[in-house]
N, CA, C and O atoms as a Tripos MOL2 file, in Angstrom:
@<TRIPOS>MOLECULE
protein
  204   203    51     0     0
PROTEIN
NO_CHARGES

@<TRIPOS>ATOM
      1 N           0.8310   -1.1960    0.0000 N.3       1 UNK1
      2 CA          0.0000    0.0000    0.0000 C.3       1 UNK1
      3 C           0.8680    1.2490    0.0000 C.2       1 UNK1
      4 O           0.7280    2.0700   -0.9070 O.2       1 UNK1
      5 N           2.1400    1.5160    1.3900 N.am      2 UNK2
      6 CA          2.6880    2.4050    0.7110 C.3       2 UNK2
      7 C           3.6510    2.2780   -0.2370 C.2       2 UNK2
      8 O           4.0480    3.3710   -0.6410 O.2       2 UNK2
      9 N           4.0260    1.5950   -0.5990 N.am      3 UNK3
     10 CA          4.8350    1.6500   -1.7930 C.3       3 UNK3
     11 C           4.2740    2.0050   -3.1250 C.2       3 UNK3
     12 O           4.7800    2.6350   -4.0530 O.2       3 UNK3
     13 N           2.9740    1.3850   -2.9780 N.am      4 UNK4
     14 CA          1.7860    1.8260   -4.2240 C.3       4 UNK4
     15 C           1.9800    3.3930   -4.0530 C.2       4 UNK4
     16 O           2.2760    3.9690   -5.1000 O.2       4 UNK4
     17 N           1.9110    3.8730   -3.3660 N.am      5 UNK5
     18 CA          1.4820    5.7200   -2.9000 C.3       5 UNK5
     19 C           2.4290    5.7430   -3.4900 C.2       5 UNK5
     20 O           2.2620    5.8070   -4.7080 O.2       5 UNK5
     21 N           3.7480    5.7100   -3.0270 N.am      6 UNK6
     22 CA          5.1220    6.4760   -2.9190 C.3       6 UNK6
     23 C           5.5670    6.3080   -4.3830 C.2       6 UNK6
     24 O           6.5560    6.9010   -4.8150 O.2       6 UNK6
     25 N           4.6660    5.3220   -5.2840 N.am      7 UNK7
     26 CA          5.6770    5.0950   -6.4200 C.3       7 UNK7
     27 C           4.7040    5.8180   -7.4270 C.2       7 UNK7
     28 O           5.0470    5.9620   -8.6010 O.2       7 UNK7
     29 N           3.5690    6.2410   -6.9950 N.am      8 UNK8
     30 CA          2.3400    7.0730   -7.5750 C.3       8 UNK8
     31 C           2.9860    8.7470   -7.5960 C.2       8 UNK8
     32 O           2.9510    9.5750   -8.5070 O.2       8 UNK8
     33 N           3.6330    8.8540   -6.0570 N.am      9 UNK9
     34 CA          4.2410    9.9600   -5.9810 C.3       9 UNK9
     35 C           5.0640   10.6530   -7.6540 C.2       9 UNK9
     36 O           4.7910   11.6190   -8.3670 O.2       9 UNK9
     37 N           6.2910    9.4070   -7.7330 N.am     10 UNK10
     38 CA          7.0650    9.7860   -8.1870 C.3      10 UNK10
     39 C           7.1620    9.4240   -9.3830 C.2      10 UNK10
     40 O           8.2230    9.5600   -9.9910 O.2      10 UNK10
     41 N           5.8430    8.7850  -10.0590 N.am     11 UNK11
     42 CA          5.5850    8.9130  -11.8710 C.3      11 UNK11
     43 C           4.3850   10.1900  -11.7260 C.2      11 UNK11
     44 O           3.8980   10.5310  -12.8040 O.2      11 UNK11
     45 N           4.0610   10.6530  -10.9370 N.am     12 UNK12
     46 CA          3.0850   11.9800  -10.8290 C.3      12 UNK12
     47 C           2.0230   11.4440  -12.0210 C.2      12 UNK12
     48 O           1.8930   11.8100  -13.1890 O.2      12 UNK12
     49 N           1.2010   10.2440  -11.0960 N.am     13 UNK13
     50 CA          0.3690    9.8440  -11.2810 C.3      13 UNK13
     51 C          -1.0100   10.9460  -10.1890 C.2      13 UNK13
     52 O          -0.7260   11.0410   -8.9950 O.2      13 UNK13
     53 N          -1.8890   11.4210  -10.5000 N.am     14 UNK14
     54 CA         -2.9880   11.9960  -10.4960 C.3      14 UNK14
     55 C          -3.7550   11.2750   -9.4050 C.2      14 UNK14
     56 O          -4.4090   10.3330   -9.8530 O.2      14 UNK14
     57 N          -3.8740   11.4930   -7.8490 N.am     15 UNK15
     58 CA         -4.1960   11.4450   -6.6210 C.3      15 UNK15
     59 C          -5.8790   11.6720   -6.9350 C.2      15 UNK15
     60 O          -6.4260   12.7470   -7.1800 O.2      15 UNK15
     61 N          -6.4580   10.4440   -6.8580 N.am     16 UNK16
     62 CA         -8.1440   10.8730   -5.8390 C.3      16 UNK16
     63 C          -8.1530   11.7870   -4.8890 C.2      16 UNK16
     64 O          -7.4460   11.7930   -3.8810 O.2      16 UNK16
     65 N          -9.2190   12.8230   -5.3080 N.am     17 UNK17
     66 CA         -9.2050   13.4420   -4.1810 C.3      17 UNK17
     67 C          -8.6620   15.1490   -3.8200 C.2      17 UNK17
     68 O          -8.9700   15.9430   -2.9320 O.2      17 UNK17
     69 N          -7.5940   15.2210   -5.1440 N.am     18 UNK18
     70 CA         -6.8360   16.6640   -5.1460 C.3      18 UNK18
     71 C          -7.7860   17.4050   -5.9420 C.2      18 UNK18
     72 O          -8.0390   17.3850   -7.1460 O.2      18 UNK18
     73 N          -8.3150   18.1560   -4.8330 N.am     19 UNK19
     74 CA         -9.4040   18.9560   -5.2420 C.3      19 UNK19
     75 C          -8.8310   20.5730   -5.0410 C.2      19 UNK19
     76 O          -9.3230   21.2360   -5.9540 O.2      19 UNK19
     77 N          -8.1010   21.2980   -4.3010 N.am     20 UNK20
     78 CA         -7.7160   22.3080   -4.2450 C.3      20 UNK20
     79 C          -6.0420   22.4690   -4.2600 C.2      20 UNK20
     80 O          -5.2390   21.5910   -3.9440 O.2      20 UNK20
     81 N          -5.7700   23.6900   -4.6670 N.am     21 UNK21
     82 CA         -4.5990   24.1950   -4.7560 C.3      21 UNK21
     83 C          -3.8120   23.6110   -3.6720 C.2      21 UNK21
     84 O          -2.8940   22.9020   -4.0850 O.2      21 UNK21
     85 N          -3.9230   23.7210   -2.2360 N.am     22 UNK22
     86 CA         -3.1410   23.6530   -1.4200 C.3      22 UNK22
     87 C          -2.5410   22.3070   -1.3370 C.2      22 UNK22
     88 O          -1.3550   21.9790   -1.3080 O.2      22 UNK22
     89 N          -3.9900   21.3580   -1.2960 N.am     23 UNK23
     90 CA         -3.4920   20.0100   -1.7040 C.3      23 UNK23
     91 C          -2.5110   19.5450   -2.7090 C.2      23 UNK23
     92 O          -1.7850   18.5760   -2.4860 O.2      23 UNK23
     93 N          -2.4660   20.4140   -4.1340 N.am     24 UNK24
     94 CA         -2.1450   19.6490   -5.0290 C.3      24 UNK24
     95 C          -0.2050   20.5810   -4.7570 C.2      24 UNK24
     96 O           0.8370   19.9770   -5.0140 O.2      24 UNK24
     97 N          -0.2280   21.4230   -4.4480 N.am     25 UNK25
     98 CA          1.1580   22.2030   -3.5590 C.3      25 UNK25
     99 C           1.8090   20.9880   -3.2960 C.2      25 UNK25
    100 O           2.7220   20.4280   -3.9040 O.2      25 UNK25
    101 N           0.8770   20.5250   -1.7890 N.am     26 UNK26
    102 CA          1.6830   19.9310   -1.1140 C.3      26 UNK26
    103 C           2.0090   18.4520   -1.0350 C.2      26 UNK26
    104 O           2.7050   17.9290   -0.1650 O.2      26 UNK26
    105 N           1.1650   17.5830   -2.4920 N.am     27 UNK27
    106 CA          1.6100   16.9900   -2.7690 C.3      27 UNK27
    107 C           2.7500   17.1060   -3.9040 C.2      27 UNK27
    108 O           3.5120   16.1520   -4.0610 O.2      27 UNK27
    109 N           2.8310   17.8680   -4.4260 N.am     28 UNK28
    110 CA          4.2820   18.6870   -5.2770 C.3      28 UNK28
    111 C           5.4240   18.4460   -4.4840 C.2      28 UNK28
    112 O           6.3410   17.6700   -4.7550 O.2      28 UNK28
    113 N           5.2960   19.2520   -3.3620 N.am     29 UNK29
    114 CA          6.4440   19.3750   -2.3170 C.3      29 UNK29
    115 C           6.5800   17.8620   -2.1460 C.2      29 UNK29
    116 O           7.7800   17.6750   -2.3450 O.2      29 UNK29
    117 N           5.9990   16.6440   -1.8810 N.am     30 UNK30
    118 CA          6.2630   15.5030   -1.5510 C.3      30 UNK30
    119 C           7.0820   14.9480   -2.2520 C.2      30 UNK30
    120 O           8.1130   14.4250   -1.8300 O.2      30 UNK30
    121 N           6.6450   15.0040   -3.6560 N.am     31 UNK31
    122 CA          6.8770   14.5130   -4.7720 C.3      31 UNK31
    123 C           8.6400   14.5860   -5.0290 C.2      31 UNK31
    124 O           9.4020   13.6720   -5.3430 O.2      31 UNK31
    125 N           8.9710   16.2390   -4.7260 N.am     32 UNK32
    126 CA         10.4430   16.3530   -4.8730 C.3      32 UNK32
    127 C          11.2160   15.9570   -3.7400 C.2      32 UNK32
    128 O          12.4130   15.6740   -3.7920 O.2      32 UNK32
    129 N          10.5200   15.9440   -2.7340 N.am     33 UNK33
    130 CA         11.1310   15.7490   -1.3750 C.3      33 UNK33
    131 C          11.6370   13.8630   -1.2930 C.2      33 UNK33
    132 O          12.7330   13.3940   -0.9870 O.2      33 UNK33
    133 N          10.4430   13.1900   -1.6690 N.am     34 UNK34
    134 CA         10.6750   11.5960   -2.3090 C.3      34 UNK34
    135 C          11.9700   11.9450   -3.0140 C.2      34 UNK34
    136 O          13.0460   12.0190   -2.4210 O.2      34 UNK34
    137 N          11.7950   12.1730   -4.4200 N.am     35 UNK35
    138 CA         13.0670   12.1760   -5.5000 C.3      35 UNK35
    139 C          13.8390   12.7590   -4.7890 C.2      35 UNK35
    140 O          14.7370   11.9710   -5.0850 O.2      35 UNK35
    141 N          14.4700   13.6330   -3.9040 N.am     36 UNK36
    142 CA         15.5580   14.2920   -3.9690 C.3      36 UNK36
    143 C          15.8770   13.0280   -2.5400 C.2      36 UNK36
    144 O          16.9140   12.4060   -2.7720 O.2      36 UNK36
    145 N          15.4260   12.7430   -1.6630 N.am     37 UNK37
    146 CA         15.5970   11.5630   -0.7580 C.3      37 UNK37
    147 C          15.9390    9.9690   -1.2400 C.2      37 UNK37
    148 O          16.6030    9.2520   -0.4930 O.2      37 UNK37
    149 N          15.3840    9.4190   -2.6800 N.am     38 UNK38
    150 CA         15.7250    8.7760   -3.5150 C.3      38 UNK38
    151 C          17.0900    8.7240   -4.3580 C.2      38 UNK38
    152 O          17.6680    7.7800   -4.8960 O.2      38 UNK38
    153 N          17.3460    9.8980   -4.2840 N.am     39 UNK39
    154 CA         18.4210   10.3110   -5.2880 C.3      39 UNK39
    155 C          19.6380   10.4310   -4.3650 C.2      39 UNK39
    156 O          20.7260   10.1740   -4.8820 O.2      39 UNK39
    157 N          19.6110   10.8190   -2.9480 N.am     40 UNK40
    158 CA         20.7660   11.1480   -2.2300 C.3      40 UNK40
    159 C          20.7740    9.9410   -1.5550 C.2      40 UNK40
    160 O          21.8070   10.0030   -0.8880 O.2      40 UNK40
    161 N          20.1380    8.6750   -1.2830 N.am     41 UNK41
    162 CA         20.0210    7.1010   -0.9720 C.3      41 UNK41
    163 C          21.1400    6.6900   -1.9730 C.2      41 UNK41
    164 O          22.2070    6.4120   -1.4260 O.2      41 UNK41
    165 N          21.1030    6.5740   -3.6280 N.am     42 UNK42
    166 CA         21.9250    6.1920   -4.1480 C.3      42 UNK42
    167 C          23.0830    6.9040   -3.7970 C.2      42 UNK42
    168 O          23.7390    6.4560   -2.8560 O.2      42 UNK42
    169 N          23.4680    7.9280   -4.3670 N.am     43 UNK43
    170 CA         24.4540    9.0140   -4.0970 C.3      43 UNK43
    171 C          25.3190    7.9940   -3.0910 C.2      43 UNK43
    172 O          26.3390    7.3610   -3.3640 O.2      43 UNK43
    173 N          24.3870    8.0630   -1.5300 N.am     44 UNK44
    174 CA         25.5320    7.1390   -0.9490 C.3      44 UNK44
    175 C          25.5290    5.7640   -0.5070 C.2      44 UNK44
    176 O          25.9390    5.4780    0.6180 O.2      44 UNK44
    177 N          25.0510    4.7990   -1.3970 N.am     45 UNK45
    178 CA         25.3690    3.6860   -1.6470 C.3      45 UNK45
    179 C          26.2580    3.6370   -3.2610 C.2      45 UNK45
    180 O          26.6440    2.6330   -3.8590 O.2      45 UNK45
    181 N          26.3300    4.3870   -3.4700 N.am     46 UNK46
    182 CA         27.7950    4.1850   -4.5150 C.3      46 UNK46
    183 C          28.8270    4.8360   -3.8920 C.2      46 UNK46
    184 O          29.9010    4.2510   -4.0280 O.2      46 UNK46
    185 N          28.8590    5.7360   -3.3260 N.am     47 UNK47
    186 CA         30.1680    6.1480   -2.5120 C.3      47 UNK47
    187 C          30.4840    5.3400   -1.3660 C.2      47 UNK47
    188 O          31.6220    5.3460   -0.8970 O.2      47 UNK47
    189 N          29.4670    4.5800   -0.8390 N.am     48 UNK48
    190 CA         30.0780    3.2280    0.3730 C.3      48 UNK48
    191 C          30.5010    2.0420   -0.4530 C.2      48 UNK48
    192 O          31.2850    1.2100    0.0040 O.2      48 UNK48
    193 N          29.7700    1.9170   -2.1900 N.am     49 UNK49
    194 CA         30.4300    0.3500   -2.5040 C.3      49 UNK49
    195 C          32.0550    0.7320   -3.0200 C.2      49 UNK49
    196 O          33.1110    0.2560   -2.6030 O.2      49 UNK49
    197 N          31.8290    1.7490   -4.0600 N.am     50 UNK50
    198 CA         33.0540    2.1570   -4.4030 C.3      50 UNK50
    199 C          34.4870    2.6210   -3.6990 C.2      50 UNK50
    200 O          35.5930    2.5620   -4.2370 O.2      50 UNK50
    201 N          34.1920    3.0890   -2.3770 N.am     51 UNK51
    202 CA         35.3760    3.5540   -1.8390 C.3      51 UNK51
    203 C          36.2820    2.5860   -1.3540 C.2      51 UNK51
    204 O          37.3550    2.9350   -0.8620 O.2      51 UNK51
@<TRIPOS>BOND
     1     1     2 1
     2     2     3 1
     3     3     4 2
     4     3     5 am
     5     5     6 1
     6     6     7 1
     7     7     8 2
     8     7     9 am
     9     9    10 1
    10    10    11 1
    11    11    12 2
    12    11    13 am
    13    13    14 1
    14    14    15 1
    15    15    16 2
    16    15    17 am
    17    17    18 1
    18    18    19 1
    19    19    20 2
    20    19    21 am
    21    21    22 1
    22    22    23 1
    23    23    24 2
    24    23    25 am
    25    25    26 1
    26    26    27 1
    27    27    28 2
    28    27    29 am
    29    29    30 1
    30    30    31 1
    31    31    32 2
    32    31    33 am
    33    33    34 1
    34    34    35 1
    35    35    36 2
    36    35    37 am
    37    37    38 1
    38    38    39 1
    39    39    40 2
    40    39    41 am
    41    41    42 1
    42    42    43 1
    43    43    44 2
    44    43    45 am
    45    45    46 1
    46    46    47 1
    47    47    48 2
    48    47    49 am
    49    49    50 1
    50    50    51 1
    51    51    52 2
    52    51    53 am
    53    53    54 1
    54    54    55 1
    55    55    56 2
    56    55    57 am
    57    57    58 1
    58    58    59 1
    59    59    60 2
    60    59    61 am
    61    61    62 1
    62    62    63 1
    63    63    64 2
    64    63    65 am
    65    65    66 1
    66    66    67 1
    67    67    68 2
    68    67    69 am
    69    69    70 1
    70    70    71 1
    71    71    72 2
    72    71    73 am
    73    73    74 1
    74    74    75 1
    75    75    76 2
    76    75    77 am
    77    77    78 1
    78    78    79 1
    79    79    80 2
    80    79    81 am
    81    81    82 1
    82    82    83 1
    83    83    84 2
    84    83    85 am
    85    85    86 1
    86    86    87 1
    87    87    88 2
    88    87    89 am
    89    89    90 1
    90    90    91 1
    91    91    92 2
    92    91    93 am
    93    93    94 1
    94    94    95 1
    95    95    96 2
    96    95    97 am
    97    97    98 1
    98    98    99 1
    99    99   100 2
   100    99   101 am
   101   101   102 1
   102   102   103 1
   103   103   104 2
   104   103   105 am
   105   105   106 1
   106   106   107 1
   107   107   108 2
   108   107   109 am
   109   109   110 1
   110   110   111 1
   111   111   112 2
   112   111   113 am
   113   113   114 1
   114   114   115 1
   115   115   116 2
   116   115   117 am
   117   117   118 1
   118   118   119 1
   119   119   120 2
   120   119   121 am
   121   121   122 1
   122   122   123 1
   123   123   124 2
   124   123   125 am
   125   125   126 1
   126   126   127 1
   127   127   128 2
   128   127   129 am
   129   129   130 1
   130   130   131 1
   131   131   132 2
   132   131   133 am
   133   133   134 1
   134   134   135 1
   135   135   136 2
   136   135   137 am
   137   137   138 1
   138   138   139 1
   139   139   140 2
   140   139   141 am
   141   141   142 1
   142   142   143 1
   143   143   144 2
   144   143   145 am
   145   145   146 1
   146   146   147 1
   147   147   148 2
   148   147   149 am
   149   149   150 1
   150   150   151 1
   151   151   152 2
   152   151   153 am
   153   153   154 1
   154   154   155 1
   155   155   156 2
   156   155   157 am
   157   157   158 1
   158   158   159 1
   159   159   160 2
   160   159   161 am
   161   161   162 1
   162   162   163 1
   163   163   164 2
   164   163   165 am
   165   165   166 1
   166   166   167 1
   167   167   168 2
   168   167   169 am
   169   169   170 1
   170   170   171 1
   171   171   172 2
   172   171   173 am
   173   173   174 1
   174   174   175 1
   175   175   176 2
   176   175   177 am
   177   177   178 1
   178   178   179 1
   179   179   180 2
   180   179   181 am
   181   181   182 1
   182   182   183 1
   183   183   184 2
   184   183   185 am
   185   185   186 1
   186   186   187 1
   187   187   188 2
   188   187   189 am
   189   189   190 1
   190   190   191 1
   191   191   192 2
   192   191   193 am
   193   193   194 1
   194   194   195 1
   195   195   196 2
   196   195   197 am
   197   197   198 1
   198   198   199 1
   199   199   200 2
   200   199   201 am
   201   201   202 1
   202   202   203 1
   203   203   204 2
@<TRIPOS>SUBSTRUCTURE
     1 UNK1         2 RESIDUE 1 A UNK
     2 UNK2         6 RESIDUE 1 A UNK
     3 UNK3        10 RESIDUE 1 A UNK
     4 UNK4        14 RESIDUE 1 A UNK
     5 UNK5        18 RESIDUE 1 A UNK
     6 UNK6        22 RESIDUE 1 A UNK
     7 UNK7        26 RESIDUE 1 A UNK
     8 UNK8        30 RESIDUE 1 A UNK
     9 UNK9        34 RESIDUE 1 A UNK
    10 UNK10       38 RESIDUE 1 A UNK
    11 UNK11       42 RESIDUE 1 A UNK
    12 UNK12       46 RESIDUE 1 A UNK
    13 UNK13       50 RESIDUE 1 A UNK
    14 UNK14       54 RESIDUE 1 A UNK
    15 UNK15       58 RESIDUE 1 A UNK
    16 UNK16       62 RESIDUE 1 A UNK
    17 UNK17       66 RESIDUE 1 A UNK
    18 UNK18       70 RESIDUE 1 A UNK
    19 UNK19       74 RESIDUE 1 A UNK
    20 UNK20       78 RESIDUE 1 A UNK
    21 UNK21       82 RESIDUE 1 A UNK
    22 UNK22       86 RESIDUE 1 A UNK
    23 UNK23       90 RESIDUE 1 A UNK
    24 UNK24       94 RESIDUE 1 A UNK
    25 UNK25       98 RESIDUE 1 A UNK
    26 UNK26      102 RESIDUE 1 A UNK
    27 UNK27      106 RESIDUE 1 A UNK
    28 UNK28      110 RESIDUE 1 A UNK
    29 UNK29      114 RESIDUE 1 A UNK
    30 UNK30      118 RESIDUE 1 A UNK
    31 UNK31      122 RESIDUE 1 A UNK
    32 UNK32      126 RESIDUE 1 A UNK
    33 UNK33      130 RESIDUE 1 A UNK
    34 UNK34      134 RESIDUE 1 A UNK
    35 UNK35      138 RESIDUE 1 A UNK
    36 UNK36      142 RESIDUE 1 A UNK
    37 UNK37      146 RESIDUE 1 A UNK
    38 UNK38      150 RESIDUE 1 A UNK
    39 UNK39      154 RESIDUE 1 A UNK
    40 UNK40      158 RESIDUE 1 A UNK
    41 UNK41      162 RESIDUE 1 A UNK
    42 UNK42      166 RESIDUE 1 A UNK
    43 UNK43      170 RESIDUE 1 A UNK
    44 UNK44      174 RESIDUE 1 A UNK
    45 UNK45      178 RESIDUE 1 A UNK
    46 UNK46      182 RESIDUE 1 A UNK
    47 UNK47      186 RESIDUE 1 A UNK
    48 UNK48      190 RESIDUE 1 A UNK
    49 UNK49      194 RESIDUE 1 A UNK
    50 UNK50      198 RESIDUE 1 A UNK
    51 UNK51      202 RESIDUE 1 A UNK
């Protein structure tokens, strides 16, 4: 279930339910906050296999 969400997040697949601005904000903000948390996970698992 969350992995379903989280991976909905980050193909910005279209949420039931986002009916106003603020909502659809602050699922934005999630969205990059996932990817940029995704992205700095690898970052350092290649700098721990490689070194």
């Amino acid at each position: 279930m969350i992995f379903r969400k989280i991976w909905s997040y980050l193909t910005f697949q279209k949420q039931e339910g986002e009916r106003n601005l603020n909502t659809r904000l602050m699922h934005g903000m999630n969205r990059v906050s996932l990817l940029m948390f995704a992205i700095a996970l690898v970052i350092i698992l290649v700098r721990f296999v490689f070194k």
